[in-house]
C-alpha positions, 0 to 999 in steps of 0.5 A: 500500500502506498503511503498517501492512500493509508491517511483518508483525512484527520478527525476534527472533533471537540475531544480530539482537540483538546488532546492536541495540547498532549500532542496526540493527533486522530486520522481516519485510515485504511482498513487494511493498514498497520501501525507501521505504515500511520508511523511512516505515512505520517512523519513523511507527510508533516515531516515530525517525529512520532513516538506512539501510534494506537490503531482501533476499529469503530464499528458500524452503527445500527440505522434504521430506514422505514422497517428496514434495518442496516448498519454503517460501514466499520472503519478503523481510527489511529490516534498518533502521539508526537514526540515534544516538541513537534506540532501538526500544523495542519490542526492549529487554528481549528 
């Protein structure tokens, strides 16, 4: 897998912003990447120094149309750590 297809897009939400302070950054990311490939994706891509990743998947939520009922799709979230010192810019001002 190739590196800019592991990020999908960065998770902008109230507790993922105070968690910035702690320098720990949210992104949704392809089902089938690893903790590898988030470390390496993100310190290319914004060009910092990570010293942890975590890798969860969120699973779908049961929706309910007329009588029907069906779920979203699952999704998989990493929550990357930086090293001191080191800040995303892509974030500041949100």
């Amino acid at each position: 897998m190739h590196l800019t297809q592991v990020l999908r897009r960065p998770l902008i939400t109230e507790k993922n912003t105070t968690l910035q302070a702690a320098g720990k950054y949210a992104f949704e990311i392809a089902a089938d990447a690893n903790k590898h490939q988030v470390k390496e994706a993100v310190e290319k891509s914004f060009k910092v120094k990570v010293a942890a990743v975590n890798v969860m998947t969120v699973p779908g939520k049961r929706k309910r149309i007329g009588r029907r009922q069906t779920s979203t799709q699952s999704w998989k979230k990493a929550l990357v750590t930086l090293k001191p010192g080191d800040k995303i810019e892509l974030f500041e001002g949100v």
